[in-house]
MIKOL-644971 format. One record per residue (C-alpha): x, y, z; residue in one letter. Coordinates in steps of 0.05 Angstrom, whole numbers, padded with zeros to 5 digits, always signed. Layout:
BEGIN
XYZA;...
//
This chain:
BEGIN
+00000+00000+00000X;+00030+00071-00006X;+00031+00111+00060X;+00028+00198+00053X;+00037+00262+00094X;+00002+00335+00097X;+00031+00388+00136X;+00021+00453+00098X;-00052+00463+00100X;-00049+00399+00144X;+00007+00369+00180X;+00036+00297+00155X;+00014+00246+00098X;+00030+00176+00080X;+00014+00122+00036X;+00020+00051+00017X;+00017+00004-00049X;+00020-00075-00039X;+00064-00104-00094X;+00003-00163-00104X;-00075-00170-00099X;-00099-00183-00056X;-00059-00152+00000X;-00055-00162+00075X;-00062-00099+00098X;-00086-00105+00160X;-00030-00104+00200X;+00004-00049+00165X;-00060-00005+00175X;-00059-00011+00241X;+00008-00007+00249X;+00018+00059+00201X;-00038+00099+00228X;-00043+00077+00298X;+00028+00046+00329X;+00081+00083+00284X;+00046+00147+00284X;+00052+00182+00350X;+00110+00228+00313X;+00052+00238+00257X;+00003+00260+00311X;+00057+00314+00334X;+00061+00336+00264X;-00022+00341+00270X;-00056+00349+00326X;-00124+00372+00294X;-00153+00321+00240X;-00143+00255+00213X;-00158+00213+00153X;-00151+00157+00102X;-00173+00141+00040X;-00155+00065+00009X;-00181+00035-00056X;-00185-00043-00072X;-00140-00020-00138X;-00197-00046-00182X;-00246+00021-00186X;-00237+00087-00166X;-00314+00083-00150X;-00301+00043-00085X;-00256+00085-00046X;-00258+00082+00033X;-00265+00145+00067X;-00255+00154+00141X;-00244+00221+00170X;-00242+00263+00239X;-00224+00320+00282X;-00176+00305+00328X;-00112+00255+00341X;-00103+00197+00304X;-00119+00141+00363X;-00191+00188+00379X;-00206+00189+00299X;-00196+00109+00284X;-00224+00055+00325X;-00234-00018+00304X;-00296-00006+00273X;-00272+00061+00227X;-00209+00015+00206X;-00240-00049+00193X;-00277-00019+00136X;-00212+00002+00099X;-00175-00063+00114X;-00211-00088+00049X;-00165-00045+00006X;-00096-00063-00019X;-00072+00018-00027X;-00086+00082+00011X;-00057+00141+00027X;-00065+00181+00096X;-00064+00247+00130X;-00053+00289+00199X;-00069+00359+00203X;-00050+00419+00234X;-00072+00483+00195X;-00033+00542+00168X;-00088+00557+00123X;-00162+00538+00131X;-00197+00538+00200X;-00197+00479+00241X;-00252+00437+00219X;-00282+00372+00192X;-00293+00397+00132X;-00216+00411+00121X;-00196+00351+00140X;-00157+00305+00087X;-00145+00266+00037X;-00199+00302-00001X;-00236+00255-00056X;-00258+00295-00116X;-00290+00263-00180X;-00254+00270-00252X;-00274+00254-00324X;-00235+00193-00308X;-00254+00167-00237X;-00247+00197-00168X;-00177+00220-00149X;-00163+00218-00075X;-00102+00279-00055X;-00068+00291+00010X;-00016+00348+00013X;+00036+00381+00058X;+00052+00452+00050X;+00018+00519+00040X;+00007+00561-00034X;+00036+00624-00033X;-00020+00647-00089X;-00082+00609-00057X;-00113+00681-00055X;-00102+00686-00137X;-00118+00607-00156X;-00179+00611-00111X;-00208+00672-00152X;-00187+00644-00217X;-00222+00580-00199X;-00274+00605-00186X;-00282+00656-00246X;-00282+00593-00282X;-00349+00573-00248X;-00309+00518-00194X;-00347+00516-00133X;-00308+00504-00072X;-00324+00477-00009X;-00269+00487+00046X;-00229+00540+00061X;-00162+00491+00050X;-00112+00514-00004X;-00107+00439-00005X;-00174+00434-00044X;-00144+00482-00097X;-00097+00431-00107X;-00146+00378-00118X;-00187+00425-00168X;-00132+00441-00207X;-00108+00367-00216X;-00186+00355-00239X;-00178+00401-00291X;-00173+00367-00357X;-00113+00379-00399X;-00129+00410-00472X;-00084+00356-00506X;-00118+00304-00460X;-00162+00246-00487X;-00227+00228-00465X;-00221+00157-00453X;-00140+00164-00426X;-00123+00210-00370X;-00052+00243-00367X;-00031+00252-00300X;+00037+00282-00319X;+00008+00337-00359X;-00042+00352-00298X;+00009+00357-00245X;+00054+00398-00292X;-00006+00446-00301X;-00015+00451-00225X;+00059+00465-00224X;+00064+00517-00278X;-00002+00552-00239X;+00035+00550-00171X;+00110+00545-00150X;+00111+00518-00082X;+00095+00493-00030X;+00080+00420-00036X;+00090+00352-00027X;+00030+00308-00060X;+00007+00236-00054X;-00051+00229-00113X;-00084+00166-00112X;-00124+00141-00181X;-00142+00064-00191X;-00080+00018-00171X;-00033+00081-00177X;-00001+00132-00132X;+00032+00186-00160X;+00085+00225-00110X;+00096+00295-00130X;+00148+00353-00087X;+00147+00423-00116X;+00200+00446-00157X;+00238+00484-00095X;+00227+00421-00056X;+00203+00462-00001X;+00178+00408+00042X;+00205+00336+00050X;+00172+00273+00016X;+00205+00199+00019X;+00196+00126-00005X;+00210+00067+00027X;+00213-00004+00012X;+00170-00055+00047X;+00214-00122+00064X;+00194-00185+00103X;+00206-00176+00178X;+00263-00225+00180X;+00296-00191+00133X;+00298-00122+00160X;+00365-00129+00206X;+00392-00186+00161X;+00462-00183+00118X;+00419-00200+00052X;+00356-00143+00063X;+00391-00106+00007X;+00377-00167-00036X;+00301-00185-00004X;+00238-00181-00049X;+00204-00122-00038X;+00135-00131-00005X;+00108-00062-00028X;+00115+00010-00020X;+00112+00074+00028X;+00119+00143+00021X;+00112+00189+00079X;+00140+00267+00095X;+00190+00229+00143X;+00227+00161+00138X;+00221+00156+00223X;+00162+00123+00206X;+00192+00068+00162X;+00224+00021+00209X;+00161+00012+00249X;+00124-00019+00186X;+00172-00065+00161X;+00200-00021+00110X;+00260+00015+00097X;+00288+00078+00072X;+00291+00074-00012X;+00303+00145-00028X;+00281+00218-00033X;+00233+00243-00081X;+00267+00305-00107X;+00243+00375-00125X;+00197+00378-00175X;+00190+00300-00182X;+00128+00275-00205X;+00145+00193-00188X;+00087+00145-00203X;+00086+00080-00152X;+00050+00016-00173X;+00049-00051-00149X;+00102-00065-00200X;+00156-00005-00183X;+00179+00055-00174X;+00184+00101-00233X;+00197+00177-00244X;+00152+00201-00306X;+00185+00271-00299X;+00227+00321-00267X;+00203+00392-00276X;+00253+00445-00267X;+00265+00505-00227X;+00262+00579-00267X;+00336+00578-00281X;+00395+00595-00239X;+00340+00589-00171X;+00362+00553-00123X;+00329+00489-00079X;+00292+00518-00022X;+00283+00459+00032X;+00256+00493+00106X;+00309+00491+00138X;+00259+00489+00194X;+00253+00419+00189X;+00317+00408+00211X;+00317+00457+00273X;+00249+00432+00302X;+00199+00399+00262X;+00232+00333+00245X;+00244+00272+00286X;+00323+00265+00299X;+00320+00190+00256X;+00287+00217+00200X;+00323+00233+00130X;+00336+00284+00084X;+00384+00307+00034X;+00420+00236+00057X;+00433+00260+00119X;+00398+00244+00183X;+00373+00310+00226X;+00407+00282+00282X;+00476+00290+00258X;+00457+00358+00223X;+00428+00384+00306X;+00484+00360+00323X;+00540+00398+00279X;+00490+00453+00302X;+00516+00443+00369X;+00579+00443+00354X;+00577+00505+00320X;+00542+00546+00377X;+00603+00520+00417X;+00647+00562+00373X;+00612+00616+00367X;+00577+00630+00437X;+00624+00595+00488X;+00606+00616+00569X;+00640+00595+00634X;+00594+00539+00663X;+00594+00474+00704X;+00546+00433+00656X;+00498+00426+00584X;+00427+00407+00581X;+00382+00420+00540X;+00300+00428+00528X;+00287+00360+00519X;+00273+00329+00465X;+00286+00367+00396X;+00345+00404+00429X;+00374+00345+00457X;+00435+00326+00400X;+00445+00409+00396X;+00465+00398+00465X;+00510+00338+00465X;+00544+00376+00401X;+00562+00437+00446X;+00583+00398+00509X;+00627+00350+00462X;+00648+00417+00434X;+00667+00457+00504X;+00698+00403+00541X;+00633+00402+00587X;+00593+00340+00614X;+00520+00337+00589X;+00470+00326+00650X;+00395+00314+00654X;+00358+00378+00688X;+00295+00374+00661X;+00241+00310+00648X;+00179+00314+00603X;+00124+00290+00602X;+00115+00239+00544X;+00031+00249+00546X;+00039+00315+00530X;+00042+00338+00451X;+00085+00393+00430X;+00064+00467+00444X;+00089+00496+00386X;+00043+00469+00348X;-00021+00473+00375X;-00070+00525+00339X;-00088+00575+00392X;-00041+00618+00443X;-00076+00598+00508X;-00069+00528+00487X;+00007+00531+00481X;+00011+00563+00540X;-00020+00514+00583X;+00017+00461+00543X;+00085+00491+00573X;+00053+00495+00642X;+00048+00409+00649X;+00100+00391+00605X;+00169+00387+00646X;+00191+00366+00713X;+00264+00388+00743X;+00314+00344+00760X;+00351+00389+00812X;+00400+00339+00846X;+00440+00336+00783X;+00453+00418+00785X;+00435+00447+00850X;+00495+00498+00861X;+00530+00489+00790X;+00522+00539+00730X;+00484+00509+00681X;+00479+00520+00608X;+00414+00498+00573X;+00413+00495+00490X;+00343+00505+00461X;+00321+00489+00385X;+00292+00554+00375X;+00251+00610+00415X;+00194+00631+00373X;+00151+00667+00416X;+00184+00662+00491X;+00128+00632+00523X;+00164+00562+00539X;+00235+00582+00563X;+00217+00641+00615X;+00184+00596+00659X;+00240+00537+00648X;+00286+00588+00674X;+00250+00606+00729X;+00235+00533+00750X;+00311+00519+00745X;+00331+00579+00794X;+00276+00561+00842X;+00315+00494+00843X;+00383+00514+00864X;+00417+00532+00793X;+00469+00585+00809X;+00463+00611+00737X;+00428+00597+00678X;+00457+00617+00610X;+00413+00603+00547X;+00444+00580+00480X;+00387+00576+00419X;+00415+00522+00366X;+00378+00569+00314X;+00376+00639+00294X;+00323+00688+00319X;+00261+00679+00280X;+00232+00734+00258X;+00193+00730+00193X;+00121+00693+00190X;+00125+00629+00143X;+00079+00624+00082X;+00093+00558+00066X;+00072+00510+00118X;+00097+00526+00180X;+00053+00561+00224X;+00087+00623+00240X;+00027+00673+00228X;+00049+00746+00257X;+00117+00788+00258X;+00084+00817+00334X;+00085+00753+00372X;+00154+00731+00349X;+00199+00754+00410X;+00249+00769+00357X;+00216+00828+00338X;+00190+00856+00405X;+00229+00908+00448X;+00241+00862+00503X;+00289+00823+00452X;+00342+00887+00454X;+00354+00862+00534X;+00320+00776+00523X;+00360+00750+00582X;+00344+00806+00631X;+00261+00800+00608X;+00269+00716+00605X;+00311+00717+00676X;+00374+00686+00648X;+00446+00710+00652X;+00460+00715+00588X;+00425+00693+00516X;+00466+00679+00446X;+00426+00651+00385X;+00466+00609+00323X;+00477+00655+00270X;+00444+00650+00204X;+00501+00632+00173X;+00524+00572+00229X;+00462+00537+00218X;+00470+00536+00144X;+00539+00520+00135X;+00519+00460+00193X;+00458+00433+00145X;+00495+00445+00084X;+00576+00416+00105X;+00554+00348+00084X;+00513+00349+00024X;+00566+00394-00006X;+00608+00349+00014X;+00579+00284-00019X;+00566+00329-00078X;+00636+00341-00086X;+00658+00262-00076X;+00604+00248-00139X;+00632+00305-00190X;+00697+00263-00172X;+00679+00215-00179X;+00634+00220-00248X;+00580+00172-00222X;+00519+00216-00247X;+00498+00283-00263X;+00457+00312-00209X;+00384+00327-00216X;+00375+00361-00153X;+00414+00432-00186X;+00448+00485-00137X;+00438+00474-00068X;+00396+00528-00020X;+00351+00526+00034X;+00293+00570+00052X;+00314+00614+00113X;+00251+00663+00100X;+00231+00662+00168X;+00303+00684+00198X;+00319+00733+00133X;+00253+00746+00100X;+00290+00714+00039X;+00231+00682+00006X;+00246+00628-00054X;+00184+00664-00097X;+00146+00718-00101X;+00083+00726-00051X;+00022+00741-00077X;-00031+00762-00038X;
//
């Protein structure tokens, strides 16, 4: 089956295709949407959904959807009607555009001149404003207030070089492209096909992965075992949990069509020349899990360089490192390694408790931050700590941290951010709506330590954190011109840093 993530409009898709029919996909239902997903529900903590289709008709898709997390939305009942199907594709939400409601919730099913096409996406237009008027000029109703409906519309529309009795799904994705540049990672599902798509900046992340027999999956030979099927998702964290394993990236502007036969790209559609890639380089500070993969690197190591950079630039007389856990966690052991320093537990969270960044309301985050850590203050009481963070966005988590860490016997508390200062909102998926709430670009920002209680702040500059995410891809670039294995497709390397320069990749329309 082929497993998909929305986070633009949503939060995280995935998708599945068994290599025969009839399937068993049972197992891998439950274990993709309920077991393996908890790092999906922190990517969307607002809807969930899945459509799957018995590959035969795309008149008998399966359609469960809901508002909230993934375990509240699917029960035995809700899944047992889908386990009929042999392909599917998923989603969790969290919105950046569109209100929070059922009616925005994905995949969205929309009917074609050649059968209904179920879409799930990840990412945010930066022309919704503009598609959704032209759309509509041309007498398209719409339903939702979801740029991720726009999507689907524009993929209905029927090509003019297009048969009747043949649909051509490359020429409708490359119309959707040429109407809007980013940002987008697809899963379209038609019949027994899946069709993965990434926008020509390759703004957010999109993967496949190969399904393998279980006994196979820490063998000597797995590189040699049949495959079972296939997955795509916006992470590969969720791979391993599944039975499958990391096959590759799909890269910008990709449009890769997945059957139960193989994997095959139909087309790469190019960037307006001389642009570069634009990955968030978000994803790397925060968003991602530390397993996951991109660019053939794991976000571990690049947190980690992070770290290590920080150290040079922002070193402070101390006793120990911590860190915020989790995201900032390999930030912190990077710095330590880095300064000579041992790296000690201060703080415990709460594993019940989802992430605060994320959830869609300011009240809500704040009472997120209120349950979400305990102290650990025999490991500091007396000592000068240092704690690395993975960003401060809006302030509202690291004040009190502070405070809780005095009231427990620190003797100072110096804050090291393993990102630069945000300060620009994000059109394109990550929900970063105003300039005001970003502490970045409030008053209190010219004096942060004195207004957060610590002794001192330093943030990684803009240029650390790209030369950390960008030291090994440049890297294995340079061992393949070498060597003269292949001609890359990817083009010249970049990374959006919009919401720390105000550098956006395109134009915003409005």
């Amino acid at each position: 089956m082929c497993p998909g993530t929305e986070r633009g409009d949503g939060a995280g898709e995935n998708g599945e295709l068994g290599k025969t029919l009839p399937f068993q996909p049972i197992q891998l239902f439950c274990s993709t949407k309920r077991n393996c997903r908890p790092e999906a529900d922190l990517l969307g903590q607002e809807s969930a959904g899945i459509v799957t289709s018995d590959g035969e008709s795309s008149q008998a898709f399966k359609v469960h959807k809901g508002m909230g997390l993934i375990n509240h939305v699917f029960n035995a009942d809700s899944l047992k009607k889908l386990y009929v199907s042999n392909l599917g594709i998923g989603h969790t939400r969290y919105s950046t555009s569109g209100i929070s409601e059922l009616q925005n919730c994905q995949p969205f099913v929309v009917e074609t001149l050649h059968g209904k096409i179920a879409v799930a996406h990840n990412g945010e237009l930066t022309n919704a404003v503009r598609l959704r008027r032209k759309l509509m000029r041309h007498g398209v109703g719409l339903s939702t207030s979801s740029d991720s409906e726009l999507i689907t519309q524009l993929l209905a529309f029927t090509p003019p070089l297009e048969n009747d009795d043949t649909a051509d799904w490359v020429a409708r994705i490359k119309n959707l492209m040429n109407e809007t540049p980013t940002s987008y990672s697809l899963l379209i599902m038609h019949k027994d096909i899946i069709y993965a798509v990434r926008d020509p900046y390759g703004n957010r992340p999109l993967c496949i992965g190969r399904l393998i027999a279980v006994g196979d999956m820490n063998g000597k030979g797995k590189d040699n075992s049949e495959t079972e099927g296939w997955v795509v998702s916006s992470e590969s964290c969720s791979f391993l949990s599944i039975g499958a394993e990391y096959y590759r990236e799909v890269l910008p502007g990709e449009i890769v069509k997945i059957s139960r036969y193989d994997v095959q790209t139909l087309d790469v559609v190019p960037r307006p020349e001389g642009d570069p890639s634009a990955f968030c380089i978000f994803e790397y500070v925060y968003f991602a899990r530390p397993d996951s993969i991109f660019e053939g690197q794991m976000v571990y190591s690049v947190r980690r360089r992070c770290g290590q950079q920080l150290a040079i630039e922002a070193p402070v007389e101390a006793d120990l490192v911590s860190t915020v856990p989790e995201s900032a966690t390999p930030a912190a052991l990077g710095y330590a390694q880095k300064c000579g320093l041992p790296y000690v537990e201060v703080l415990c969270k709460n594993r019940y408790v989802g992430r605060t960044f994320i959830q869609p309301n300011m009240r809500l985050r704040q009472l997120g931050v209120a349950k979400k850590f305990g102290v650990l203050s025999d490991n500091f009481k007396g000592k000068r700590v240092v704690i690395i963070d993975d960003s401060i966005v809006r302030g509202n988590t690291i004040s009190p941290i502070i405070k809780l860490l005095r009231e427990s016997g620190a003797k100072e508390v110096h804050i090291r951010v393993a990102s630069p200062p945000i300060r620009f909102p994000c059109y394109m998926g990550i929900n970063i709506p105003t300039k005001e709430e970003l502490i970045a670009n409030r008053p209190e920002f010219h004096d942060l330590a004195s207004y957060i209680g610590a002794d001192s702040v330093v943030y990684l500059s803009v240029e650390g954190l790209v030369s950390s995410v960008q030291e090994s891809i440049k890297a294995r670039q340079e061992n393949e011109n070498s060597l003269k294995t292949h001609k890359s497709r990817v083009g010249k390397i970049g990374h959006c840093t919009a919401c720390l320069t105000g550098e956006y990749p395109v134009e915003l329309e409005w």
